[in-house]
Steps between C-alpha positions, in 0.01 A plus 500: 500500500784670297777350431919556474758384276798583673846463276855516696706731225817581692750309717474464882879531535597779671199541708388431825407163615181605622436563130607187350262347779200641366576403125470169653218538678333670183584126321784665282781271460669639158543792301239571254237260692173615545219363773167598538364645786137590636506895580528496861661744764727282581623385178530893389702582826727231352529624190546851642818396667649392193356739239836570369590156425113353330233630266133452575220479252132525579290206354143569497 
């Protein structure tokens, strides 16, 4: 299975709680920190609701 590095690049602040909530949930606790994740639906719906605010990269 794929998987997803996920780095939080810009602040939270400013945006709805709902969003801070998932950068949580996606194991982000400070800026520039990256996680890995497998490529799942779930995991990409989370990362679609805060697209503005991480970048994603593909690992093979």
């Amino acid at each position: 299975m794929a998987k997803l590095r996920v780095t939080w690049v810009k602040s939270g602040i400013g945006y709805a709680q709902v969003q801070k909530k998932t950068l949580k949930a996606l194991g982000l606790n400070r800026l520039n920190q990256s996680v890995t994740h497998d490529d799942s639906p779930s995991v990409r719906g989370m990362i679609n609701k805060v697209q503005h605010l991480v970048k994603v990269e593909e690992k093979g």
